[in-house]
N, C-alpha and C positions, 0 to 999 in steps of 0.2 A: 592358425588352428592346428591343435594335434593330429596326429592320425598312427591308427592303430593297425599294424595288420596281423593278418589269422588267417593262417591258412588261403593265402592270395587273394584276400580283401579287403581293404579299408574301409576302416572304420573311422567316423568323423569324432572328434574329445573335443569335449567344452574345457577352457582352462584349468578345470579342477580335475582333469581326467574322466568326466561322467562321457557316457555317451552322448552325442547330441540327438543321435533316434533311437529312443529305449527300446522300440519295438523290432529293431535291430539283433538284442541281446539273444545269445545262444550261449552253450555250456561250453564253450571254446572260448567267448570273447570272455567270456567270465574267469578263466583258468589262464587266459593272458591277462589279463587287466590287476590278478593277484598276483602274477609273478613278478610287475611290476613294481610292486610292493613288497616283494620278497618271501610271499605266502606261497604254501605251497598247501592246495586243497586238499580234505581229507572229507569223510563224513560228516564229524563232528562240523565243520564248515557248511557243508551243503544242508543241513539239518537246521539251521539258522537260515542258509539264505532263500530256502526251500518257504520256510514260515514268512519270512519279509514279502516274497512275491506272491503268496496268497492271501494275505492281507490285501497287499495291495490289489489283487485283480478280485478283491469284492467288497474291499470300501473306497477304491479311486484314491488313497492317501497312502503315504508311506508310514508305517508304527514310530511313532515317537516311542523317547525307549520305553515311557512307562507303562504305553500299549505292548511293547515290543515282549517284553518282562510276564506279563500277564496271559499273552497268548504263547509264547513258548511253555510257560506254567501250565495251560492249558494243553497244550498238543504237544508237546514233549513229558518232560518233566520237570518240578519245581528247582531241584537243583540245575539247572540249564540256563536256568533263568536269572541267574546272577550277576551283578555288573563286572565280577570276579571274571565271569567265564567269561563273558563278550570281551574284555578287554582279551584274553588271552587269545581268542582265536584273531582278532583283529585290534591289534596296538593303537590304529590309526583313530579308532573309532569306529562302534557298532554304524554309528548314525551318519557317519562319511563315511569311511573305508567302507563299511560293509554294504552299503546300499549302494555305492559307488559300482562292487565287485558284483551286487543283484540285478546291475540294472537300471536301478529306480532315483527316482527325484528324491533329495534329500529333506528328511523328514525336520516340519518346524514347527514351531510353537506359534499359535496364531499373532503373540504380540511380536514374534521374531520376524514373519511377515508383514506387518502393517510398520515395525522399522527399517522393514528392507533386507535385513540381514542375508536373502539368497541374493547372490549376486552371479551364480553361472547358470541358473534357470528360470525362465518366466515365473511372475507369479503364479501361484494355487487358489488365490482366493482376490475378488472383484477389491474386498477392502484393501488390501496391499497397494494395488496400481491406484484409487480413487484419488485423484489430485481435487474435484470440485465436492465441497460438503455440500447439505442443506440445513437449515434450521426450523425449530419450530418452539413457539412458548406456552408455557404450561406454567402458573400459580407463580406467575413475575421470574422463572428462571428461564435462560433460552439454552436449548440443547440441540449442540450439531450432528448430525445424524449424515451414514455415507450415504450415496446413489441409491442404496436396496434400503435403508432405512434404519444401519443399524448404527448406535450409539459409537459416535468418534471417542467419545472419555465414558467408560464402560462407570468409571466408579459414580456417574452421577446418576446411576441407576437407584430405585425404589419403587417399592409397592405400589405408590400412588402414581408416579410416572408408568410402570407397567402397566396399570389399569386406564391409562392414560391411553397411549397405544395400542391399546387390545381394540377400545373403543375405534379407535380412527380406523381401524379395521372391519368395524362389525362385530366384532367378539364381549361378552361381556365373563368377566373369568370368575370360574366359579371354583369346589374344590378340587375336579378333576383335571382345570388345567393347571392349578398352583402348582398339584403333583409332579407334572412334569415341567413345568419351568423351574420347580427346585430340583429335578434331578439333573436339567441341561446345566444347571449353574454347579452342583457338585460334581459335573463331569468333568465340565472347564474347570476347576477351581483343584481339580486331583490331576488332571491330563494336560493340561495347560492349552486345550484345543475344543471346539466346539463339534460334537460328534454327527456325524451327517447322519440320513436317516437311516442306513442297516446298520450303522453302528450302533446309533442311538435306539436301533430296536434289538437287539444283539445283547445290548446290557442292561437293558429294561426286562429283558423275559429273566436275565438273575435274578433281577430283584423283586418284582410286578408278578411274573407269570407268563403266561402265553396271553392270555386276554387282554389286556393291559398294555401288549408289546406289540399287537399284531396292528398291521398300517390300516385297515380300516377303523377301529378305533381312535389311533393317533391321527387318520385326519379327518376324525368328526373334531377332536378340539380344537386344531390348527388346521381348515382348510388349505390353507396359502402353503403347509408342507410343513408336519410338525419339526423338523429340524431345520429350515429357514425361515418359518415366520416365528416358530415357536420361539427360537435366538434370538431374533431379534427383540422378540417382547421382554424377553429374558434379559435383556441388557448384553448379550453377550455378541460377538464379531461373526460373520457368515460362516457359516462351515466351508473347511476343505472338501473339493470336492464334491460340492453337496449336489445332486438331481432334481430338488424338489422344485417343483413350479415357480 
């Protein structure tokens, strides 16, 4: 295993260079860990990795970049927000190099997870690790479902399998939960990830409102936690990160 030092410390490196204790990270291990990459920090850098680490410390996930893109647009400016600029500050890669030089666990895509594709940090989400499926049949087809219940082959999702589900829940869906299982499937479907609940309440008040986005509402339709039961009913993978019951 690597190790890092700063200023008469070691630090432990996972073989990709990341930390192995993120909560380790200071603005010294981060101004070493670029220079071994040949970077040398400036603003324009800390402005980027400033945005990565507070995403992260209040949605538990790191920004994929399409997240990453949108909330720079948001808390910077639109120009910042280009894949022009992130390459330039970081050659390596926003999504390695830079969250490498943040700190943080490297941001994936939830089908990049459930293939494995991280290989120097635990998994982020239950479906990733899940080796045992379960089953269940509905209208002569059987659909295997992980541990938490959510669909192993997302594409054999539909309406009547949703309602299917809702039921075995307790839930019978009306038009205010349609709403929101169409907007969890246009999040996965633009972000490539299933939005945990402040996310998912985060981009609901763009669109919805405040009323519409605030968590008492969202878990009168989804008890069980509008962004993990909600997903699941939705056909779509468990959210990173997610808190909900």
């Amino acid at each position: 295993m690597a190790v890092l030092h700063v200023n008469g410390i070691r630090y432990r490196l996972t073989s990709d260079g990341r930390l192995v204790n993120l909560s380790e990270w200071n603005e010294d291990v981060a101004y070493a860990l670029a220079q071994q990459d040949g970077i040398e920090l400036g603003d324009a850098h800390w402005e980027i990795l400033c945005v990565m680490r507070l995403f992260y410390q209040e949605f538990n996930i790191s920004p994929v970049r399409k997240l990453l893109r949108r909330t720079v647009a948001e808390r910077l400016e639109p120009e910042k927000a280009s894949d022009r600029y992130f390459n330039d500050l970081f050659p390596g890669g926003v999504e390695i190099q830079g969250t490498r030089i943040a700190g943080l666990p490297i941001p994936l895509l939830d089908e990049e997870l459930v293939r494995g594709d991280q290989s120097a940090d635990p998994p982020l989400d239950a479906n990733a690790a899940a080796q045992v499926v379960e089953e269940f049949e509905f209208e002569g087809a059987r659909y295997q479902v992980y541990p938490h219940g959510n669909l192993v082959d997302p594409e054999q999702w539909n309406v009547r399998v949703a309602e299917f589900m809702a039921g075995q829940e307790g839930i019978e869906l009306t038009a205010e939960h349609w709403e929101l299982i169409y907007f969890l499937r246009q999040f996965y479907f633009e972000y490539g990830i299933s939005p945990m609940v402040r996310l998912l309440m985060r981009h609901m008040e763009a669109r919805f409102g405040r009323e519409k986005s605030s968590e008492p509402y969202l878990y009168s339709l989804f008890p069980g936690g509008p962004s993990r039961q909600g997903s699941r009913i939705a056909g779509l993978p468990e959210p990173q990160g997610c808190i909900d019951p």
